[in-house]
N, C-alpha and C positions, 0 to 999 in steps of 0.2 A: 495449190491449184484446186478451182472446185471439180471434184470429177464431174461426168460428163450426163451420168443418170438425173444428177442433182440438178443441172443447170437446165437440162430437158422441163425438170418435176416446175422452177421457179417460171419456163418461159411460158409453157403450158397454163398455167394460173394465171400469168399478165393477161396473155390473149383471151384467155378465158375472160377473165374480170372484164375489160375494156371491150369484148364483143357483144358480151351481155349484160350485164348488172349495170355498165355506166352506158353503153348505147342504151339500154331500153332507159335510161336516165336524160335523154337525149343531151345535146352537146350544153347547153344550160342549165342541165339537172334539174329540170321543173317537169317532169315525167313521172309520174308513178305508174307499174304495171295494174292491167285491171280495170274495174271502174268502183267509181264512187262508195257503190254498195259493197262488197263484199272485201274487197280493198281499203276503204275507211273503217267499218266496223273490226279489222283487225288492230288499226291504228285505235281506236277508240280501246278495244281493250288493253293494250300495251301502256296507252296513256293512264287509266284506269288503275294499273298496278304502278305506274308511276307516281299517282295522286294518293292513291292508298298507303304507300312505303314511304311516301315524306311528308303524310300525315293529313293531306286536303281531304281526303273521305275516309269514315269511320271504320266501315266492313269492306272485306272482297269478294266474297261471292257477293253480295246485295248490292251491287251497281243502282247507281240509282235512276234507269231506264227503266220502261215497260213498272212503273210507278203504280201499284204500291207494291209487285209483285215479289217477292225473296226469292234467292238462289240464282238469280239471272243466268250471273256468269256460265253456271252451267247449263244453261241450254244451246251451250256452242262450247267450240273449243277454246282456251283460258293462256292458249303459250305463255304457264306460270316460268316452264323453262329457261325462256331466249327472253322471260320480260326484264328481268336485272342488267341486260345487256342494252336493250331501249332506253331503261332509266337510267344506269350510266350514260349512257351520249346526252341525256336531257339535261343530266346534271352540268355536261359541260356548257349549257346555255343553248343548244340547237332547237329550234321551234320546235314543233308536234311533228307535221311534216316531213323536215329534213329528215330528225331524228327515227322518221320509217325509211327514210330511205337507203340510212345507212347501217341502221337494221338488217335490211334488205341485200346489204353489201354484206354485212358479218353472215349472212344467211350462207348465203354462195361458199362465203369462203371457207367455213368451217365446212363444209358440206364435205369442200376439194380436200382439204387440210386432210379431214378425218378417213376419209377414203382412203387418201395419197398412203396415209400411215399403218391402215388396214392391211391392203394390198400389198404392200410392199413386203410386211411382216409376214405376209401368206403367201407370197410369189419369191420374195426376195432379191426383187429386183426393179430399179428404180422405175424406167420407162415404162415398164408394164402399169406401174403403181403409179404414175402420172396420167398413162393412156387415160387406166381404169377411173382416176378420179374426175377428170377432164369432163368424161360422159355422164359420171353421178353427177358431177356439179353445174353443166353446161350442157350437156346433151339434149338433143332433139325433143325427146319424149317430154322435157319440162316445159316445152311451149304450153303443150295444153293443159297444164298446171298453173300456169299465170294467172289464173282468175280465180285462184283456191292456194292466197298467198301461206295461208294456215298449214301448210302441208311441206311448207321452204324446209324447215328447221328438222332434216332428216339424219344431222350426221350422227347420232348412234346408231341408228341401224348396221355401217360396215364395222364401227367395232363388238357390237355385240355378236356379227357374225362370225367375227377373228376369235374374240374371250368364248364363245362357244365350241367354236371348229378345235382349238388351244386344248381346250376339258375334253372332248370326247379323244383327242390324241393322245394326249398325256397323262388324264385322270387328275390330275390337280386342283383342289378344288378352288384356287385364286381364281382361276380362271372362270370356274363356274359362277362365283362371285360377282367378278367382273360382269360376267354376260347380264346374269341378273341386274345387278345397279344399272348397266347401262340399258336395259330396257325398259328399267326401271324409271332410267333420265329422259330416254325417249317418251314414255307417253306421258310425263311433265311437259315433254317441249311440241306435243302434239298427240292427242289422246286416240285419236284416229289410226296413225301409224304407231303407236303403242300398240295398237290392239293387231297391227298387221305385222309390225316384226313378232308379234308372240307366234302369229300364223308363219312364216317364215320360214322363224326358228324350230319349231317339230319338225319341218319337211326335212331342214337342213339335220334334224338327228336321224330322221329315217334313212336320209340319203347315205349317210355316216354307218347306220347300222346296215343297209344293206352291202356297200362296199367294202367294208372292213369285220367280215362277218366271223372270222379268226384272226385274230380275238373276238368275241362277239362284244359291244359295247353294254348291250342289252341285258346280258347275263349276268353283270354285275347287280342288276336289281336284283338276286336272289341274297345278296349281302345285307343284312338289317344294317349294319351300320353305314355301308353304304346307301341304303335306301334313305336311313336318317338324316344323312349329307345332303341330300337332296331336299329333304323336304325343310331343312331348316334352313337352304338357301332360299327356297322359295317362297319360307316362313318371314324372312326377311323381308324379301321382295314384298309380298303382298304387306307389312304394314306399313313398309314406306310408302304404299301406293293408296292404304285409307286415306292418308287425309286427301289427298286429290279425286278419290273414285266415292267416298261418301257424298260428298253434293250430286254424283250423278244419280247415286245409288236411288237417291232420294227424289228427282225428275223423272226417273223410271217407275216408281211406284204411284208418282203424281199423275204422269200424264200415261204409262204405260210402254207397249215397245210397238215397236212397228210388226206390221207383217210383210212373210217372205215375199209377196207379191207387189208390195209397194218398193223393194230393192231390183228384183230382177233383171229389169230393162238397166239398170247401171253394171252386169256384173261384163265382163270383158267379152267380145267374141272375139272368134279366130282372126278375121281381119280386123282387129283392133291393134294387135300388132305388127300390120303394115298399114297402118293409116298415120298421116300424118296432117299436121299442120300448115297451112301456104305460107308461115312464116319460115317453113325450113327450108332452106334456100336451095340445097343439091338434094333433095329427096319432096321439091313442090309434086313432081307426078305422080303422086300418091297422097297429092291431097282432097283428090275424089274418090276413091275407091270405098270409103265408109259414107260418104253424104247420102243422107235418106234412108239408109240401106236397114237402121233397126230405130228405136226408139233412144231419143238422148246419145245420138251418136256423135255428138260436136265434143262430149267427154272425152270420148276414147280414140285421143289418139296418142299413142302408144309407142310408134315405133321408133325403135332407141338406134337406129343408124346400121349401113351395111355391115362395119365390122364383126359387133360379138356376132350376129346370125352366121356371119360365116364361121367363128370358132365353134358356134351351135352344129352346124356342118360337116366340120372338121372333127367334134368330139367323138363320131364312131369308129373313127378309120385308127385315132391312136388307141382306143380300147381294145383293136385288133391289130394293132402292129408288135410284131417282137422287137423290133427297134427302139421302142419305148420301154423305160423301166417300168415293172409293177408298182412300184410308188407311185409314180404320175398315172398311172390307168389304174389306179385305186381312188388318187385324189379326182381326177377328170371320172371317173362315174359316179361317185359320192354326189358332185357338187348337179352332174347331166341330170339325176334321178332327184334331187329335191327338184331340182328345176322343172322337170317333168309332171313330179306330185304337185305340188303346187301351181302350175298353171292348170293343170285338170281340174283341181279341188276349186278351182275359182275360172271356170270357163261357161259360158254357156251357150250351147249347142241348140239350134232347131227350139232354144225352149226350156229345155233340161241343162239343170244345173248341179255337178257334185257338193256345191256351195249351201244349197239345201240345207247339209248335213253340220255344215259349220257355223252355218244360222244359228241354230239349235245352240251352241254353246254361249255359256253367258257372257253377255256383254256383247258380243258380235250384233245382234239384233237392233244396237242401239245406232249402228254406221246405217248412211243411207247411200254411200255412193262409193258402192264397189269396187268401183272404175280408179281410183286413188290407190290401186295395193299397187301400180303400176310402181311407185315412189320405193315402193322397197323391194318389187320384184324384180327390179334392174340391175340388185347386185347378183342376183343367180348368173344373170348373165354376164356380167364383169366376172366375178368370181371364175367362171368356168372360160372364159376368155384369157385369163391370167393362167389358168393350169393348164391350159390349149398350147398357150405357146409359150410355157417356162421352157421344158422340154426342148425346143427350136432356139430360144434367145442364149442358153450355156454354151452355143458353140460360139468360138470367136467371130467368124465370120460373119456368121447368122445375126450377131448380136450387134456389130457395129450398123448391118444393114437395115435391120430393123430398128435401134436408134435413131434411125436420121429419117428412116422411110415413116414409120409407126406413127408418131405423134404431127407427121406432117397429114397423113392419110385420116385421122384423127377428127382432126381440125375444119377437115375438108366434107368429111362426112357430118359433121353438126355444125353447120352454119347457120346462123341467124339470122334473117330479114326483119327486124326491129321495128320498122316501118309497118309490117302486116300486122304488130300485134295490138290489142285494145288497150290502151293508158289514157288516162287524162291530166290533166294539168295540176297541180299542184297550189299553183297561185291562184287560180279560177273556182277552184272546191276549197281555197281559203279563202275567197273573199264571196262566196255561198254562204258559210258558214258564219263569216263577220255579217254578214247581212242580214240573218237570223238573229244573230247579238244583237244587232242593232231593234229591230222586231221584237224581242224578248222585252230589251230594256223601257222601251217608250211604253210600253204596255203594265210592265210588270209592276204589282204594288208590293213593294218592299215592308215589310211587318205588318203583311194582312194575316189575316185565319185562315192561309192556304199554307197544305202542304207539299205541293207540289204544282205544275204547270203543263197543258195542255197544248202543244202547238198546232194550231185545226186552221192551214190560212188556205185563203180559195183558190182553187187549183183548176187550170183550164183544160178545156176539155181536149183530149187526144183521145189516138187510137189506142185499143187496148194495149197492143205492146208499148207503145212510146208512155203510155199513162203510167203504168206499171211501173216501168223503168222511174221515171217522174215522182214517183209514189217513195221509192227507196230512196232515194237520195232526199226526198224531204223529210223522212222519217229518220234519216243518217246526220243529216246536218241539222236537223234538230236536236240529236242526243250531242254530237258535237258542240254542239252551239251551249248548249245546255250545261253541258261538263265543264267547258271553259268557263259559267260561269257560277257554277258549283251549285245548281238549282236542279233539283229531283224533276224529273220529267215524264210522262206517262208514252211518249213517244218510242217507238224500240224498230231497231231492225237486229234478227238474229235465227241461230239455226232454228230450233221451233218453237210456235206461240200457244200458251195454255190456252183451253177454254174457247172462248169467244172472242178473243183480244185481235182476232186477224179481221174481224170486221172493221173494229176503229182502222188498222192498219191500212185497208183501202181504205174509207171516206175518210176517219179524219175528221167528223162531226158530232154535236150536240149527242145525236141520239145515239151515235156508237159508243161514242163515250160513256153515257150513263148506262146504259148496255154490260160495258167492261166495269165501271163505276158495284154495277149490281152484282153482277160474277163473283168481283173480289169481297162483297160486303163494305164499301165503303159508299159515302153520297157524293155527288158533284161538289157538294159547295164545299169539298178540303181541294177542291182541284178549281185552280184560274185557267179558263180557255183564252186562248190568244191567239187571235188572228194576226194579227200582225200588221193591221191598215192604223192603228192609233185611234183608231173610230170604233166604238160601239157597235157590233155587227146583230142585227136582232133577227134575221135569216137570210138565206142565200135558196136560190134554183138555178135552174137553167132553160134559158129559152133561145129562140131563133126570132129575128126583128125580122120583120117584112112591110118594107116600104109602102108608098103612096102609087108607084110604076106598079103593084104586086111582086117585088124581085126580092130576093134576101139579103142582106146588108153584110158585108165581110170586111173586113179589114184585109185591105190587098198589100202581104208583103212582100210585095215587087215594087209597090208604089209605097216605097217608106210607110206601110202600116197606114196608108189611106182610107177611112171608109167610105164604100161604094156600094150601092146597091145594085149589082148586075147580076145575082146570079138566080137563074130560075130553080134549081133545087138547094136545099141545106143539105150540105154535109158539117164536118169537123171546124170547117173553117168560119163558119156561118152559125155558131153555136156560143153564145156568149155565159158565163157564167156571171149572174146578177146578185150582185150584192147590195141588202139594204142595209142601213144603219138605223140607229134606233133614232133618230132624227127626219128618217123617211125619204132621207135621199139614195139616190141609187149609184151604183160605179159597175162597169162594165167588162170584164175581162176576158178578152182573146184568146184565140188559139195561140196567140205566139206569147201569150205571157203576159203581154201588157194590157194596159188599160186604157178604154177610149176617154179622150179629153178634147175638151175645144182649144184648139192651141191659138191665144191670142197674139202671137206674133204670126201667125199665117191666116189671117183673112177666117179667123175663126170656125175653121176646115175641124172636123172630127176625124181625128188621126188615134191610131193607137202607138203612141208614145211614150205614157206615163208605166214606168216602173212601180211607180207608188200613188195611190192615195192620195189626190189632195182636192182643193177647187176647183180646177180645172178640169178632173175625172169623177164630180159629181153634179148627179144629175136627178130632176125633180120631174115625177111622170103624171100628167094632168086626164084621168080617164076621160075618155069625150065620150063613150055608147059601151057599152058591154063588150066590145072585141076593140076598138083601136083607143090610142092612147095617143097626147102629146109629150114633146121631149124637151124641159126648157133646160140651158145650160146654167152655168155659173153665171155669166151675165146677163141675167133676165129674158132671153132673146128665145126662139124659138131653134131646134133641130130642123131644119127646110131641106129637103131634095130636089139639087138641080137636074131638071128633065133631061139635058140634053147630057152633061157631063157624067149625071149619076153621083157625083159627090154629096155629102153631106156635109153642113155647114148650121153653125149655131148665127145665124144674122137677122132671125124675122124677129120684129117686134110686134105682131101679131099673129092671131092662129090662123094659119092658110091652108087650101086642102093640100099641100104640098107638105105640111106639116104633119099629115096623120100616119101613123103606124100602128102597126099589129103586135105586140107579143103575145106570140104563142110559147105557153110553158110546157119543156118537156123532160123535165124534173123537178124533184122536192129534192130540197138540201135543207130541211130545219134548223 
């Protein structure tokens, strides 16, 4: 019979699993958490090490993004750790896609796995050590983690907290080993939280060294040989960790380090650990209390569910109870006081931050977002939630009740509303990406004198946020697109860009290009620009048309992408981006993407309809006076404006004043 801790630990994990990792999968698993940007670029690099290890690309750090650039990979984080684990599923034939998402599933579960096995070794006792993993692997606080999927792959953390907690108890040095290798595995499987369990881990020795002060733990540094124990673990440690930390070593001396003032606004405040997410379903009213309230506060939120706060509560009343043994009120203040130092040492108050101080040490400087220790500060609070109520669960009573009560209360306290959070589609961001293949292909000249490719295709015009947003994911799906088809690409999206390289990154043209072209010391012509129209593009602006009524010409889409001239001001909608080709004809592209074309199955109405480039979305503009122009279509006919309808329609076979228009330019796009 399986005992009863055990079947808690396996039920715990299902519901886990199916509440989150396959709901946020939705019921067709064509859901990925996140969006495009920062969600694909970690798919991109997982694929990366998959191309690299079975031999499709030469180097690994030198991805061949952000072209001609070396060391890419390290300008972000590399998940060298959890990537063997990608490439297995790829190898068993799973597309790019799936094989993230079930990535994404081994993520979770190793998270719970590791936990479960922590805790339980530290508690000794099942439920607790299900409760405690439950929250590591599923808990609340990971909603606002969802869009910094780089940050999943956290389960060395609880055991380097067990192999540590193990050494300072017993003095063994396996254990100290342990702790090393596996922080050592941690910041392979995520260089960020590498560098946050090392922060941690000291609190968790101080906490150790103040609780347990006879013996003192401390005092054994006065031992040389002991002292040498020490440094030869961490002599270890540090060389297994060169070859992952020299690529960075080497971005830090290239581009330099941040300053304290550019991290500050990410490091936690006080209500950041009761802010939550509207996707947490028994704790949404507390999804305002941080909105607005500081800078980049959609980060922070933090709060990991009523339970541990209440053992947080509970941890002074057993440090003063005589009914408690001194063992548990040695463990429960050890674990109270890291968790203390360490939230202080990373808090920032009115401004002032203790973090300052830990800036300063090397490597820290290189994180820009604070707000992420949240991923390993969760087990102070598990940890001390476990020593809160070991004490309570040995009695029989106590133990059955909290059994059944515990993991129910659990479940209830980190609920997920899947529905609230930001995913896109799967199939929809693969067939973006096919469509740039497609774009590449028809363009691309197979054994020219290029070394690489330039994706620069004309992009409509939006507001700055929607353009932005716009901007990554063609920079994303073009490295994508690119990858798949093993073609070096100048295109990049990633944590930071040298130089000058962020200008092409917005436009995405001629001139930015040769710009970044100059930077790196190379010329344009090792680099093919491709638009992606199949047409020769010899420049691009942006203007607003202004009819023969004087109104602005938009493409109305309410009315299937009709254009109409009704509108007395331009704004976004009213803003075309003009492309000519070196043939002199022009194509016009929308706010919504598409292209106007005289569609000869509707009465030759100028709709914007066309996705693509072709005859029917190119058009020949005939100057009549210094400010107005005519508009002839593909079938020799004239652009005419019906006065009463406001439509446009390619139908005159002569020039009429109905036929005159304005473009007014209000940009250069070279």
């Amino acid at each position: 019979m399986i005992p009863l801790g055990i079947a808690i630990a396996v039920v715990l994990f299902l519901i886990g699993t199916s509440s989150v990792p396959l709901a946020i999968f939705g019921p067709d698993r064509a859901l990925i958490p996140g969006d495009l940007g920062d969600a694909g670029f970690n798919n991109y690099i997982l694929e990366h090490f998959h191309a690299f290890i079975t031999g499709k690309t030469p180097r690994y750090w030198d991805a061949p993004f952000m072209y001609p650039y070396k060391n890419v990979i390290a300008l972000s984080d590399n998940l060298l750790g959890t990537a063997p684990i990608y490439s297995l599923i790829r190898y068993f034939g799973f597309d790019r896609d799936t094989a993230f998402q079930l990535w994404l599933l081994a993520m979770f579960s190793l998270n719970y796995w590791c936990c479960l096995f922590a805790v339980k070794r530290w508690s000794g006792n099942w439920v607790l050590a299900a409760c405690a993993a439950y929250i590591f692997a599923f808990g609340i606080y990971n909603i606002g983690q969802m869009s910094n999927l780089q940050v999943l792959p956290k389960f060395m953390a609880p055991l380097a907290f067990l192999f540590l907690w193990r050494h300072l108890s017993t003095g063994s040095w396996k254990y100290l080993l342990l702790a090393v290798l596996a922080t050592v595995y941690q910041f392979y499987c995520a260089i960020y939280l590498g560098f946050i369990l090392s922060y941690a881990l000291f609190f968790l020795l101080i906490g150790h060294a103040i609780a347990y002060r006879s013996p003192s733990y401390l005092r054994r540094f006065r031992s040389i040989p002991f002292l040498l124990g020490w440094l030869a673990a961490i002599g270890i440690g540090l060389l297994l960790l060169a070859p992952l930390m020299l690529p960075y070593i080497e971005v830090a001396q290239n581009m330099g380090t941040r300053k304290f003032a550019e991290v500050s606004d990410t490091i936690p405040r006080p209500i950041s650990y009761f802010f939550t997410h509207p996707a947490a379903l028994s704790w949404r009213s507390l999804s305002q209390v941080g909105v607005d309230a500081f800078p980049q506060w959609w980060s922070h939120l933090h709060f990991i569910g009523a339970l541990p706060w209440i053992a947080v509560l509970a941890a002074p009343f057993l440090l003063f109870s005589k009914r408690v043994r001194s063992t548990d009120r040695r463990l429960v203040l050890g674990v109270a006081t890291a968790l203390v130092l360490s939230t202080l040492f990373c808090l920032n108050l009115g401004g002032y931050s203790l973090y300052a101080l830990v800036f300063k040490v090397p490597g820290f400087s290189a994180m820009r977002a604070i707000d992420r220790y949240i991923n390993v500060q969760v087990l102070f609070f598990l940890f001390l939630f476990a020593a809160v109520l070991a004490p309570l669960i040995r009695k029989r009573w106590a133990a059955l009740a909290l059994s059944i009560v515990l993991p129910f209360l659990v479940v209830q306290d980190n609920r997920w509303d899947v529905a609230r959070l930001k995913r896109f589609n799967k199939h929809e961001a693969r067939d973006l990406v096919t469509d740039i293949e497609r774009r590449i292909l028809r363009e691309y000249k197979v054994g020219a004198a290029y070394d690489a490719i330039s994706y620069q295709p004309p992009l409509a015009i939006m507001s700055e946020a929607d353009g932005h947003f716009r901007t990554i994911t063609t920079q994303l799906s073009a490295m994508l697109a690119a990858q798949a088809l093993s073609i070096p690409i100048v295109n990049a999206y990633t944590g930071s860009y040298p130089g000058n390289y962020i200008k092409f990154f917005d436009h995405m043209d001629h001139r930015t290009l040769a710009d970044w072209c100059e930077f790196i010391g190379i010329t344009t012509e090792r680099i093919q620009e491709i638009h992606g129209l199949a047409l020769p593009v010899s420049r691009m602006d942006v203007v607003q048309i202004k009819a023969a009524n004087g109104e602005f010409v938009c493409a109305d889409e309410l009315k299937e992408g009709t254009a109409i001239a009704a509108r007395t001001n331009a704004a976004e909608g009213e803003t075309f981006r003009r492309v000519q080709t070196v043939d002199g004809r022009y194509a016009f592209l929308c706010h919504s993407g598409n292209y106007l074309c005289a569609e000869q199955e509707k009465d030759e109405l100028i709709l914007a309809t066309a996705m693509d480039v072709g005859d029917f979305g190119l058009f020949t503009l005939e100057q009549l006076d210094s400010s107005q122009v005519a508009i002839k279509a593909f079938n020799g006919r004239y652009v005419t404006l019906d006065p009463t309808t406001k439509l446009l329609s390619a139908t005159a076979d002569s020039l009429r004043a109905d036929a005159r228009f304005e473009m007014i330019v209000t940009g250069e796009n070279p």
